[in-house]
VONU-653609 format. One line per 3 residues: number of its first residue (from 1); for each residue x, y, z of N, C-alpha, C. Coordinates in Angstrom, 1 decimal, padded with zeros to 4 digits. Atoms other than C-alpha are relative to their C-alpha. Layout:
BEGIN
NUM	X Y Z X Y Z X Y Z ~ ... .
***
This chain:
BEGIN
1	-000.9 000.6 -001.0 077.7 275.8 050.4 001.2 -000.6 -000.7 ~ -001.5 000.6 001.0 081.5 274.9 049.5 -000.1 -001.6 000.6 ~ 000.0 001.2 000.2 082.0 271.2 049.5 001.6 -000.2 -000.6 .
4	-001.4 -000.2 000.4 085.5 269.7 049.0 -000.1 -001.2 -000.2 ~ 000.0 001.1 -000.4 086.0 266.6 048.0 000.7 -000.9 -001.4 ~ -000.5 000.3 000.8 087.8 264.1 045.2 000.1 000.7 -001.3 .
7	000.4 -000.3 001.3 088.2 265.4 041.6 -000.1 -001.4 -000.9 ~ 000.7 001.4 000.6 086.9 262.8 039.0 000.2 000.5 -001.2 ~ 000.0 -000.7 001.4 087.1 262.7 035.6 -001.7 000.5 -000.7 .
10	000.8 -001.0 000.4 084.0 264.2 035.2 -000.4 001.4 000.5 ~ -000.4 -001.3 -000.3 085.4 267.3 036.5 000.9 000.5 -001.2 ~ -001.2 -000.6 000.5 088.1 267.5 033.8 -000.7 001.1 -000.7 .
13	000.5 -000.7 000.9 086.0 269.6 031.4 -000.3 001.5 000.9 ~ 000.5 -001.1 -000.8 085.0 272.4 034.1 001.5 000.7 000.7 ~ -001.4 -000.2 -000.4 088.9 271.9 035.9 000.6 001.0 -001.5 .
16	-001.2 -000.3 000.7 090.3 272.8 032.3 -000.3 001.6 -000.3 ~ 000.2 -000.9 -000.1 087.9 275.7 032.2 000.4 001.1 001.0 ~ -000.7 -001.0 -001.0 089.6 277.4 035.6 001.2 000.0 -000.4 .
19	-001.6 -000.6 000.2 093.3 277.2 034.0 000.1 000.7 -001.2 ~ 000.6 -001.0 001.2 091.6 278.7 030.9 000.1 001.6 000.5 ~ 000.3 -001.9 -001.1 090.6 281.8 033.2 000.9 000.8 000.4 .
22	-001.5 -000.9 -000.1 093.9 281.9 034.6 001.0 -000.1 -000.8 ~ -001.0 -000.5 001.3 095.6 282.3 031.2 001.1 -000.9 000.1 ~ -001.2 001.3 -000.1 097.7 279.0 032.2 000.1 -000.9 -001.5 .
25	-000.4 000.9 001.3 099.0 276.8 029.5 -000.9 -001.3 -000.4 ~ 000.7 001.5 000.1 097.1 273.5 030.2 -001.1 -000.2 -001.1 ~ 001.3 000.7 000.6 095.1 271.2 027.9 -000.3 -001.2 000.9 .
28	000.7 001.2 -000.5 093.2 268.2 028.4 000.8 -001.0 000.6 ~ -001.1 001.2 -000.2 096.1 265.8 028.3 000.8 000.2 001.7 ~ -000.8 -000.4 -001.1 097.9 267.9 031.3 -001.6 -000.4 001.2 .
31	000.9 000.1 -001.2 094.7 267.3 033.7 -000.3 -001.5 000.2 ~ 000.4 002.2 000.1 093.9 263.5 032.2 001.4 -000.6 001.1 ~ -001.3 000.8 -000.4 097.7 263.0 033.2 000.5 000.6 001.5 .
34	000.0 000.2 -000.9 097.3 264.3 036.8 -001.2 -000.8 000.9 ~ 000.8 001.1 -000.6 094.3 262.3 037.5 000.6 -001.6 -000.2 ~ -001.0 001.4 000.5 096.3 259.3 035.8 000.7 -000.3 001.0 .
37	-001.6 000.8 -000.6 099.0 259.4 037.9 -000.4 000.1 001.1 ~ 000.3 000.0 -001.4 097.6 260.4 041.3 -001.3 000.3 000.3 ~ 001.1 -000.6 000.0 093.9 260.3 041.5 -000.3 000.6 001.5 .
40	000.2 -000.3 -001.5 093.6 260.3 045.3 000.4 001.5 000.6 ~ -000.4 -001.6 -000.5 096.1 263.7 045.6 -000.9 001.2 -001.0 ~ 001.2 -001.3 000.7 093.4 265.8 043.1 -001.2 -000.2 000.7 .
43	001.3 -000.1 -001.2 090.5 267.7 044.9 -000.2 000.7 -001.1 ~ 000.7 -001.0 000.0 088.2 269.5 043.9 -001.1 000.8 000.9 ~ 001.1 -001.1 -001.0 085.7 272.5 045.4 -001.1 000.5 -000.8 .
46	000.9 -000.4 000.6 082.5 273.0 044.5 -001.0 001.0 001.0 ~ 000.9 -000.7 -000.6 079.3 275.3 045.3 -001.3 -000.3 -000.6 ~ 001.4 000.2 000.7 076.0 274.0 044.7 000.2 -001.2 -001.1 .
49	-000.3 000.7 001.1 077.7 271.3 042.6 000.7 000.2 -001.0 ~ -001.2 -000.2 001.1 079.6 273.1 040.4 001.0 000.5 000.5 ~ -001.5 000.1 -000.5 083.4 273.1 040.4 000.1 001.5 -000.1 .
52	-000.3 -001.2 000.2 084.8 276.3 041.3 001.4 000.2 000.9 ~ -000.9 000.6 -000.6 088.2 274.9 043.1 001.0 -000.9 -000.3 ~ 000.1 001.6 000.6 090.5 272.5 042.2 001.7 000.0 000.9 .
55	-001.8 000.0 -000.4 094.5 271.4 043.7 000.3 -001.0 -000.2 ~ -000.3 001.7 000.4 096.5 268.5 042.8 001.4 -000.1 000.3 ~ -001.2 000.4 000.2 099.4 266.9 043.9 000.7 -001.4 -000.5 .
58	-001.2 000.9 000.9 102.3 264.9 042.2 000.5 -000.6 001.0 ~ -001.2 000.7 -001.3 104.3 262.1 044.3 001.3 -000.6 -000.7 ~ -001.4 000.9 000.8 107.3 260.7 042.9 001.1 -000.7 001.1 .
61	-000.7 001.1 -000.4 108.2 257.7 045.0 -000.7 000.2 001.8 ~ 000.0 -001.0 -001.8 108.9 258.1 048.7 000.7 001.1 000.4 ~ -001.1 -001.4 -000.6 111.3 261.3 048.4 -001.0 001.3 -000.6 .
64	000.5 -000.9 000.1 109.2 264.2 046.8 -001.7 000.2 -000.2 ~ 001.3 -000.1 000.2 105.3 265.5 046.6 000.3 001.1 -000.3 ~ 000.2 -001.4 000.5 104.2 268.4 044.5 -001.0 000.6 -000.3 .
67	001.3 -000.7 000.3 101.5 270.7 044.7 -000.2 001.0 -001.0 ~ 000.3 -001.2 001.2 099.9 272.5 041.8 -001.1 000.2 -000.7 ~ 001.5 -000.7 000.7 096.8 274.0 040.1 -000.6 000.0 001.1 .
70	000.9 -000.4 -000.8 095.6 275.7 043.2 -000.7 001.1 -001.0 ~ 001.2 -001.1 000.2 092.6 277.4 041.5 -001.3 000.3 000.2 ~ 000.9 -000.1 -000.5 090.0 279.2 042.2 -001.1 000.9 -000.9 .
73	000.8 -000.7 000.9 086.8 280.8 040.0 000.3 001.1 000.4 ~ -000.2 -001.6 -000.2 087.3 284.7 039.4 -001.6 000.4 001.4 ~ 001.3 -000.3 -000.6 083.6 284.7 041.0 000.2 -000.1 001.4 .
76	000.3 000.6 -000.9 084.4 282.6 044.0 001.2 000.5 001.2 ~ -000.8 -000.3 -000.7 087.6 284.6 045.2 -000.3 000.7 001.1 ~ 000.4 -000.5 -001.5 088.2 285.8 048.7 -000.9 -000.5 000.7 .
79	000.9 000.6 -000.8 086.2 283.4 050.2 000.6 -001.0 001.1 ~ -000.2 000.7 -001.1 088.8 281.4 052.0 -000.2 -001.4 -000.8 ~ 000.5 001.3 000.6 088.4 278.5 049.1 001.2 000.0 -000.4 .
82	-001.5 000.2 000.6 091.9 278.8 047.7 001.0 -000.6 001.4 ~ -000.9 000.7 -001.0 093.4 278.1 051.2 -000.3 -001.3 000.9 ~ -000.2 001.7 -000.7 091.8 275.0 052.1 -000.6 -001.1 -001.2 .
85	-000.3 000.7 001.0 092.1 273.6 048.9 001.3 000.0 -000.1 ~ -000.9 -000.1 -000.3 095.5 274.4 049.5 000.4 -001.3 001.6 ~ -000.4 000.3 -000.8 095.4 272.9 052.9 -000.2 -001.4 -000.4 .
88	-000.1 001.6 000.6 093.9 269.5 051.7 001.2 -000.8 -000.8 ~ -001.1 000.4 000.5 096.7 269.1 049.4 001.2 -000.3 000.7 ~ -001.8 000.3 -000.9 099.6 269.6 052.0 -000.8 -001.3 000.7 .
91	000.6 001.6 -001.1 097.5 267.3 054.2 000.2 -001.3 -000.6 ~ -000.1 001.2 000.9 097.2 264.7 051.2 001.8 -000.3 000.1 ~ -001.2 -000.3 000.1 101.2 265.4 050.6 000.4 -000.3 001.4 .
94	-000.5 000.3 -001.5 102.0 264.8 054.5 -000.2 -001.5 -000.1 ~ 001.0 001.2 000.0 100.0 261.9 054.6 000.5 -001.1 -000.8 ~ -000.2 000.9 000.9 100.9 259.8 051.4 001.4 000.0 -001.2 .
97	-001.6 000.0 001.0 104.0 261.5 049.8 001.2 -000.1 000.5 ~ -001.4 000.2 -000.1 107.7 261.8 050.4 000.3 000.8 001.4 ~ -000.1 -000.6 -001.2 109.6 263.4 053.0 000.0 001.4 -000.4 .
100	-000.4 -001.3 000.3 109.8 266.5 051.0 -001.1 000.4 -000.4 ~ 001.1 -000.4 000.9 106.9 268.7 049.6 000.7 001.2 -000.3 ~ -000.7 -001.2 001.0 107.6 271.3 046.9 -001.1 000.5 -000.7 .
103	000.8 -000.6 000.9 105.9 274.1 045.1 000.6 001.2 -000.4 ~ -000.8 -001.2 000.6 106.6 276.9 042.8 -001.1 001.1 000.1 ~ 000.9 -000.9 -000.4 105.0 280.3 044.2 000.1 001.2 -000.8 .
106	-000.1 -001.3 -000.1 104.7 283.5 043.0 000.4 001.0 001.0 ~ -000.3 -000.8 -000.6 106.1 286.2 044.6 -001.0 000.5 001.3 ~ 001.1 -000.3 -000.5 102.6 287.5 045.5 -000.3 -001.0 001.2 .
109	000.4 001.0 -000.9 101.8 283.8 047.2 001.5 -000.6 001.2 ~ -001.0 000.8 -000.9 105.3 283.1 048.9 -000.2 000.6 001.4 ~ 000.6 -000.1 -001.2 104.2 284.9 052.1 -000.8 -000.7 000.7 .
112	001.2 000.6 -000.4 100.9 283.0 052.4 000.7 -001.7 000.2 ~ -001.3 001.8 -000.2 103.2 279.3 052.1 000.5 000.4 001.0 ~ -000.3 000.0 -000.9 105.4 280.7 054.3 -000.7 -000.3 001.3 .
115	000.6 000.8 -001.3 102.7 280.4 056.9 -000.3 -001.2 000.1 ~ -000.2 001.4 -000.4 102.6 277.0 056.6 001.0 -001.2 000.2 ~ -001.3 000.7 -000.3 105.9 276.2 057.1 001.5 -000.4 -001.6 .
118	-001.1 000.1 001.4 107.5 276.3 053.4 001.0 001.2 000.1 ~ -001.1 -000.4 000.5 110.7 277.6 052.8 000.4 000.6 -001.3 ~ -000.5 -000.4 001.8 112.2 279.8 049.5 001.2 -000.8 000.2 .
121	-001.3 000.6 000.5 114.9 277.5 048.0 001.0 000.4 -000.8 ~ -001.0 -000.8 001.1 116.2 279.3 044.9 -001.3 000.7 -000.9 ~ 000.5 -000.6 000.7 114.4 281.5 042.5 -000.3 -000.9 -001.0 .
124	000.0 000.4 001.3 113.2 279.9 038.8 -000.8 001.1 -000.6 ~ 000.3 -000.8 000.8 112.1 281.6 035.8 -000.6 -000.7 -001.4 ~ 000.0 000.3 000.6 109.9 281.0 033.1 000.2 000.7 -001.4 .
127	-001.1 -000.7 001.3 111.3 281.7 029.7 -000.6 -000.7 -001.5 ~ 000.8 000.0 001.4 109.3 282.0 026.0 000.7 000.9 -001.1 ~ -000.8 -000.3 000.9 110.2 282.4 022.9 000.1 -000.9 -001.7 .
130	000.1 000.9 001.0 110.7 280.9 019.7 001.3 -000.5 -000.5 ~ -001.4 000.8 -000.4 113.8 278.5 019.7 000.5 000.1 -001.8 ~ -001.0 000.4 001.0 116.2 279.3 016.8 000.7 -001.6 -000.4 .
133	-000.4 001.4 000.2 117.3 276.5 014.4 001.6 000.0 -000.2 ~ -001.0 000.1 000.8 120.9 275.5 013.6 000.6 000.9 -000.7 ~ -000.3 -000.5 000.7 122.5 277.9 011.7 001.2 -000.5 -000.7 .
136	-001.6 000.0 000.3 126.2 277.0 011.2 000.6 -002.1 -000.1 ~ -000.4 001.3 -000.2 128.1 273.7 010.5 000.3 -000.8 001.4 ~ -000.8 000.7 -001.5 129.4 273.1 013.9 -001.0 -000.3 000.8 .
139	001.0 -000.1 -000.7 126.0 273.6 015.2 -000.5 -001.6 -000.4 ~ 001.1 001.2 000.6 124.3 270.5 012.9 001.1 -001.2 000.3 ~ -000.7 001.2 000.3 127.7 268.4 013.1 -000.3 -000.2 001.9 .
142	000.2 000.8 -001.3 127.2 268.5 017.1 -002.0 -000.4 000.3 ~ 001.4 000.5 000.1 123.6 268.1 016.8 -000.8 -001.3 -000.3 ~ 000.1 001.1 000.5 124.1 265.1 015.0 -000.4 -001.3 001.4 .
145	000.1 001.3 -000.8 124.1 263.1 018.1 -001.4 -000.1 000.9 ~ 001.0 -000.4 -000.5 120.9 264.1 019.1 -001.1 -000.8 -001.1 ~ 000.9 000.9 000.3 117.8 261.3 018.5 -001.3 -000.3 000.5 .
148	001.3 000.4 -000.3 114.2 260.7 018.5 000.2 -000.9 001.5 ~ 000.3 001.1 -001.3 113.3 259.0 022.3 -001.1 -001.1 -000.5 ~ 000.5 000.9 000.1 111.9 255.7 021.3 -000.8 -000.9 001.5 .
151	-000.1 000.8 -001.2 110.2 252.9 023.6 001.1 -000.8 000.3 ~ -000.8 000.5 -000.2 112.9 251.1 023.4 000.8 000.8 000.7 ~ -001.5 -000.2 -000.7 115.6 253.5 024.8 -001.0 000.9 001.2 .
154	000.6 -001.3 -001.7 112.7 255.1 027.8 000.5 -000.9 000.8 ~ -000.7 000.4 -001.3 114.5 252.4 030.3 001.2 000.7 000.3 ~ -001.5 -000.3 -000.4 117.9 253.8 029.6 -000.2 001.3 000.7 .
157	000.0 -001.2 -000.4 116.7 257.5 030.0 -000.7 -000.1 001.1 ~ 000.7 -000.8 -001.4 114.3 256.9 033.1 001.0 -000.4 000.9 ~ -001.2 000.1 -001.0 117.7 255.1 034.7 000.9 001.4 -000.2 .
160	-000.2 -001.5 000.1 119.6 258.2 033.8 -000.7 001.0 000.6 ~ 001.1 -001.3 -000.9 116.7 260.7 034.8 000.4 -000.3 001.9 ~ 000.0 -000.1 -000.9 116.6 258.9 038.0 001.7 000.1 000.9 .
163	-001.3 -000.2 -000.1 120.5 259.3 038.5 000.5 001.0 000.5 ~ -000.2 -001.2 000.5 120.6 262.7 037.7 -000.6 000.8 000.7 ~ 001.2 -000.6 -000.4 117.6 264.0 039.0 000.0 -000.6 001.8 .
166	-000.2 000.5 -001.4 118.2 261.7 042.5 -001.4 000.0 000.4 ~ 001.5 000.0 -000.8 114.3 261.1 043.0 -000.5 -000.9 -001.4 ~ 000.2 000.4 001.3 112.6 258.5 040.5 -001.5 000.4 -000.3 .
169	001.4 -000.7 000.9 110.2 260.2 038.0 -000.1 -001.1 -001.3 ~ 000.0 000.9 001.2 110.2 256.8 035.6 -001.4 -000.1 000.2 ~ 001.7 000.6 000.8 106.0 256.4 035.9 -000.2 001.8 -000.7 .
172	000.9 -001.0 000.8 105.7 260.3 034.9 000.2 -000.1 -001.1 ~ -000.4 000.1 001.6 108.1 259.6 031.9 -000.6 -000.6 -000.8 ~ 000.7 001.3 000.8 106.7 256.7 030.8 -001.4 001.0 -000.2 .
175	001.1 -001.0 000.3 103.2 258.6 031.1 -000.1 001.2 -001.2 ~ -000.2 -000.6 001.1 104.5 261.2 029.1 000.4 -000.1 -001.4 ~ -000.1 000.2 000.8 105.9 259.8 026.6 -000.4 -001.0 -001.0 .
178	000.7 000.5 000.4 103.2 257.7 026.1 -001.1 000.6 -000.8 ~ 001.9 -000.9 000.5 100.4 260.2 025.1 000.9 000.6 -001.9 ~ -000.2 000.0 001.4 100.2 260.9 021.2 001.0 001.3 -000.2 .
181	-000.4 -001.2 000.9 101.6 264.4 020.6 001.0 000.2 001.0 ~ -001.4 -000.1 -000.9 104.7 264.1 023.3 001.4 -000.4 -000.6 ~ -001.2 000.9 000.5 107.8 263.6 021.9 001.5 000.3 000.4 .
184	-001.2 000.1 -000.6 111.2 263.1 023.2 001.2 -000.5 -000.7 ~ -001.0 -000.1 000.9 114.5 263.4 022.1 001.5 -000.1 001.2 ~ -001.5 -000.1 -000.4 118.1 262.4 023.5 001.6 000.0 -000.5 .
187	-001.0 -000.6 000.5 121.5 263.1 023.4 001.0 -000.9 000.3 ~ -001.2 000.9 -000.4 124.3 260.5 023.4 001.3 000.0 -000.2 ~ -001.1 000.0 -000.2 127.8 260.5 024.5 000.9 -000.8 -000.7 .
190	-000.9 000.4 000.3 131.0 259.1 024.3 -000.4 -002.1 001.5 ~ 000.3 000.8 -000.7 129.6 257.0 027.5 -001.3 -000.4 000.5 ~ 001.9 000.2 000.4 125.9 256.5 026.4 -000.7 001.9 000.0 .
193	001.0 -000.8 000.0 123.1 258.9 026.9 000.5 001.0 001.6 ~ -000.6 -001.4 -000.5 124.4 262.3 028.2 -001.0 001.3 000.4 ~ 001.1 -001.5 -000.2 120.4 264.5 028.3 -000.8 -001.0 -000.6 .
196	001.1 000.3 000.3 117.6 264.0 027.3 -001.5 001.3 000.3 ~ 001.5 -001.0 000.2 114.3 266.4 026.7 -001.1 -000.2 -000.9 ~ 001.3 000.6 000.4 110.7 266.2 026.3 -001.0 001.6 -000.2 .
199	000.7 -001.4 000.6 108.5 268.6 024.3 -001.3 -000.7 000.1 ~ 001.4 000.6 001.0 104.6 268.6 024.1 -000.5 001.4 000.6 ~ 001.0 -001.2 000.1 101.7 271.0 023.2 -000.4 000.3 001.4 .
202	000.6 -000.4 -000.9 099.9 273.4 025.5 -000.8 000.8 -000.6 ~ 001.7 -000.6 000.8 096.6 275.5 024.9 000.9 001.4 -000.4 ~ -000.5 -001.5 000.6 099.0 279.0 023.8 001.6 -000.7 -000.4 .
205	-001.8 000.2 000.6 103.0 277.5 023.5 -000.1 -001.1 000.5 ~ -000.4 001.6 -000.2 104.7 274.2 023.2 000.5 000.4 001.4 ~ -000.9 000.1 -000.7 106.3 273.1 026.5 001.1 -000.8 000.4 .
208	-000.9 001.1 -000.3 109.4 272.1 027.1 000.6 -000.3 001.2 ~ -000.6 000.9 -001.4 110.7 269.8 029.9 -000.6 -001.2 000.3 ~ -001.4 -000.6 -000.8 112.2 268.4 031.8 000.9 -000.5 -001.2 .
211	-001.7 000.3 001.0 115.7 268.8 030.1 001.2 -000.4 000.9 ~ -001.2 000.4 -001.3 118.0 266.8 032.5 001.3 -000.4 -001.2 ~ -001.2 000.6 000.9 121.8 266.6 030.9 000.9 000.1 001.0 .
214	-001.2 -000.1 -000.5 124.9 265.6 032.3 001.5 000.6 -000.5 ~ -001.4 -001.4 000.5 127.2 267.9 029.9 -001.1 000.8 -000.4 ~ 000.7 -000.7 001.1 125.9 270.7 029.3 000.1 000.7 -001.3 .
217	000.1 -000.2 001.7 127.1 271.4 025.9 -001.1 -000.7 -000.5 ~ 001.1 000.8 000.6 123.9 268.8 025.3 -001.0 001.0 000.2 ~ 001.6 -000.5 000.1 121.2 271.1 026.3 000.1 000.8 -000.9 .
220	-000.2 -000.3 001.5 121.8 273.2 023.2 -000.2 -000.4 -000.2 ~ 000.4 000.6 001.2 121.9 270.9 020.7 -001.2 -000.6 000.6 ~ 001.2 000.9 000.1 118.9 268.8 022.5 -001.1 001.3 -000.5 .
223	000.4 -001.6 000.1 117.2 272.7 022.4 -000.2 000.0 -001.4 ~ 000.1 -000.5 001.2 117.8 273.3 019.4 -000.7 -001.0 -001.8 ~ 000.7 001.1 001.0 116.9 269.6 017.3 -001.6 000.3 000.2 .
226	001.1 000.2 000.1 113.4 270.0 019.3 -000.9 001.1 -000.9 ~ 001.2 -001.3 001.1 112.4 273.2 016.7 -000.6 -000.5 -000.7 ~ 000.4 000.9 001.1 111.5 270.9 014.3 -001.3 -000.6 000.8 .
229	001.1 000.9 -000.4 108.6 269.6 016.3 -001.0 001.3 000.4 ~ 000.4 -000.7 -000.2 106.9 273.0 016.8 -000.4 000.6 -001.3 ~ 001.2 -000.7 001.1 104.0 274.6 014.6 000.1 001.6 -000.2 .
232	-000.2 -001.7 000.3 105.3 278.3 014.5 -000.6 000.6 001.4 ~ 000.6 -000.7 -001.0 103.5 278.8 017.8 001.3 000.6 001.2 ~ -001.1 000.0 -000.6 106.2 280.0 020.6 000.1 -001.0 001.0 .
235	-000.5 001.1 -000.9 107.9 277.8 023.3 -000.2 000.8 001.4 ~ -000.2 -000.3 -001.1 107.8 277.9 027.0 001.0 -001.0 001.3 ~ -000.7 000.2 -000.9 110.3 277.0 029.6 000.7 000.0 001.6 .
238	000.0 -000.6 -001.0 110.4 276.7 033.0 001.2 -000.6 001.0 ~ -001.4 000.4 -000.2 113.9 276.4 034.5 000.5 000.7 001.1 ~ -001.1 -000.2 -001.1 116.6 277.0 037.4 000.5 001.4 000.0 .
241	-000.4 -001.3 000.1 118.3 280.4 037.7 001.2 -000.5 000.3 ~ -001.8 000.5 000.6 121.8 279.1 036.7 000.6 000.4 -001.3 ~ -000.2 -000.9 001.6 123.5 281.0 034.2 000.5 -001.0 -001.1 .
244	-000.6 000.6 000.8 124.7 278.0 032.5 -001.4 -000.1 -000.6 ~ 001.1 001.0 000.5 121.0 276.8 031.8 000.0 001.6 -001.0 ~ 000.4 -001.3 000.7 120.2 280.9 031.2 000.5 000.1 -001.4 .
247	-001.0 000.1 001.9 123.1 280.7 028.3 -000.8 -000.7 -001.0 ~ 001.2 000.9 000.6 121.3 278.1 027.1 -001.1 000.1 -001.0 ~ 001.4 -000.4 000.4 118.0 279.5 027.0 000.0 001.1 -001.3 .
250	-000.2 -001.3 000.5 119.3 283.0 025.8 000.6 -000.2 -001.4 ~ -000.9 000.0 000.9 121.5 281.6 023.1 -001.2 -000.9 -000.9 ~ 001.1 000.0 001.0 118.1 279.9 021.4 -001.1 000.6 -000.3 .
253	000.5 -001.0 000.6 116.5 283.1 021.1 -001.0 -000.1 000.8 ~ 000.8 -000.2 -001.1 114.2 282.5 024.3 000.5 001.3 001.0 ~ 000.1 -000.5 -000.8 113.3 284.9 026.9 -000.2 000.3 001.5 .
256	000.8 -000.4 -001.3 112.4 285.8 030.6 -001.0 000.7 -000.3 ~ 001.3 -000.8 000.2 108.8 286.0 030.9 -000.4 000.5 001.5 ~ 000.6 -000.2 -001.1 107.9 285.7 034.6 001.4 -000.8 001.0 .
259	-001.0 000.9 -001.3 110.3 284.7 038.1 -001.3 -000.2 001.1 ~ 000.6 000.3 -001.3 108.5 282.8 041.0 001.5 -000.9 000.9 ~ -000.7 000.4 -001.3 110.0 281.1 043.9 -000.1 -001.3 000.5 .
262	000.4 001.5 000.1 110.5 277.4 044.3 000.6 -000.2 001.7 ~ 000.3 -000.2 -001.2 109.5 276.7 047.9 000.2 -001.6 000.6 ~ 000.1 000.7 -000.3 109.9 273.7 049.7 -000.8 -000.7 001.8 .
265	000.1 000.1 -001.3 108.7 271.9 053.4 000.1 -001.5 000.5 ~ 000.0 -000.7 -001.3 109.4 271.2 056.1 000.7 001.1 000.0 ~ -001.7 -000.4 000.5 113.2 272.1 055.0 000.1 000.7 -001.0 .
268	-000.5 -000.5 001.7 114.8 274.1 052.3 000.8 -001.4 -000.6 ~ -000.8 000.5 000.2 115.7 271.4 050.4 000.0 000.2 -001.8 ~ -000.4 -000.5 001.9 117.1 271.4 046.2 -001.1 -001.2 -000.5 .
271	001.0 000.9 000.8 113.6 269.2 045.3 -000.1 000.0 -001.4 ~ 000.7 -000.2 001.5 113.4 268.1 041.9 001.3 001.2 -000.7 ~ -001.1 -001.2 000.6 117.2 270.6 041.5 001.2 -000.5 000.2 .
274	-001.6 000.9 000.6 120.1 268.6 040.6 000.7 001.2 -000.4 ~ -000.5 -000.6 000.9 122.6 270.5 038.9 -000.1 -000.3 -001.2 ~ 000.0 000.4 001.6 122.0 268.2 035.7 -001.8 000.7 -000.1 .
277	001.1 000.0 000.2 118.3 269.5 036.0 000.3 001.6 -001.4 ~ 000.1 -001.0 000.9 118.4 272.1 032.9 -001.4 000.8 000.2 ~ 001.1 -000.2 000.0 114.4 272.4 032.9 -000.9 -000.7 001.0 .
280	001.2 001.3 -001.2 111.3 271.1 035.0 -000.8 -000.5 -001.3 ~ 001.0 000.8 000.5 108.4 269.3 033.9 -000.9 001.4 -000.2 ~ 001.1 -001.8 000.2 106.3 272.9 034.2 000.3 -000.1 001.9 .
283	000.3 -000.4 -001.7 105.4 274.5 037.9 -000.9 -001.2 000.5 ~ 001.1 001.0 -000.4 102.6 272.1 038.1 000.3 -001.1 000.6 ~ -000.4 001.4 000.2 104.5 269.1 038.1 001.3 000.1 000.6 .
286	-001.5 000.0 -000.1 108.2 270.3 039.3 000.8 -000.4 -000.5 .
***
């Protein structure tokens, strides 16, 4: 019998095994750090007691909620367990988030949203690859202004983020750039801090995001300093369909891997899509 009901941290070990299955990026840290920040919006579904279900949403304030890691065991599909693990989540998201809710679909799933009232906003694309270093003088002399993210300078960048980004994501920053192997890097101007981006591991490629800058001549050089923090493994990127960002991407030897479809509801609104937004956080997280 299915059963729906909180996830707990003594789900994470079984949760990390369904994004294993589906060949998703996540480790331990990415599930600890949606129970962390929202325990109430993670469910899980079980049968007989064991997890075979899971959805979680993100709130960030009173303006947006984001739903992500709807999954479901290869075993346990077509049973009608993906859509009301699905439904709990919008329900949670009505209920305790913002006025917006947002998710990034696949192609395949943006029909099935649509029946519940979500909206396509704009396309995104995720994009892998192995980020070229520096080559040329002009490259290292503008690079220069590009610096480790300290605790000391995470107030300046979560005022900036929330500036820029117009919705405040300062507990996920802080959260992230708390955990050991996360590391952050910005970029500063003529009139302070001009970007800023945040690199950390995943179980196959580093990921990077979010990259919010307000020139973009900065997402380059921030792009390009974070090589240095990567183990030879490749990078992943999950970004806007804006040719300025695309240059970007393209011009550090990244690729297009996959396009989904960033959905919103009630409204089409630009959630979580500034123009200074370079990168997200991942799909999961917006």
């Amino acid at each position: 019998m299915f059963e729906l009901r909180s996830l707990t941290a003594d789900d994470l070990e079984d949760a990390m095994e369904l994004s294993t299955q589906a060949g998703w990026n996540q480790i331990d840290a990415d599930w600890e750090r949606f129970l962390a920040r929202c325990p109430e919006g993670c469910f899980a579904g079980t049968v007989d007691g064991d997890l075979v279900a899971t959805t979680t949403v993100s709130t960030y304030g009173d303006d947006v909620s984001w739903i992500g890691m709807v999954l479901v065991d290869e075993a346990h599909r077509s049973q009608g367990y993906g859509s009301r693990m699905f439904e709990r989540g919008l329900e949670y998201a009505r209920e305790h988030g913002g006025d917006i809710v947002g998710l990034d679909a696949t192609h395949l799933g943006e029909p099935i949203y649509q029946k519940y009232g979500f909206e396509g906003v704009t396309t995104v694309y995720r994009w892998q690859g192995s980020v070229d270093e520096p080559t040329d003088t002009d490259d290292r002399e503008r690079d220069g202004r590009v610096e480790p993210l300290t605790a000391q300078d995470l107030d300046a960048v979560c005022e900036f983020d929330q500036s820029h980004v117009e919705t405040d994501r300062s507990d996920l920053l802080r959260t992230l750039v708390a955990e050991s192997d996360v590391r952050g890097f910005y970029s500063r101007g003529s009139n302070g801090i001009d970007g800023y981006a945040v690199v950390r591991p995943g179980r196959r490629n580093w990921q990077i995001g979010p990259v919010v800058t307000a020139d973009p001549s900065a997402t380059e050089s921030l792009l390009r300093n974070i090589s240095t923090s990567f183990d030879g493994r490749d990078v992943i990127v999950d970004a806007p369909d804006r040719d300025a960002v695309s240059s970007s991407l393209d011009a550090i030897g990244l690729s297009r891997e996959r396009e989904l479809v960033r959905m919103t509801y009630p409204e089409p609104e630009p959630a979580l899509l500034t123009d200074s937004v370079r990168a997200f956080v991942d799909f999961a997280f917006g």
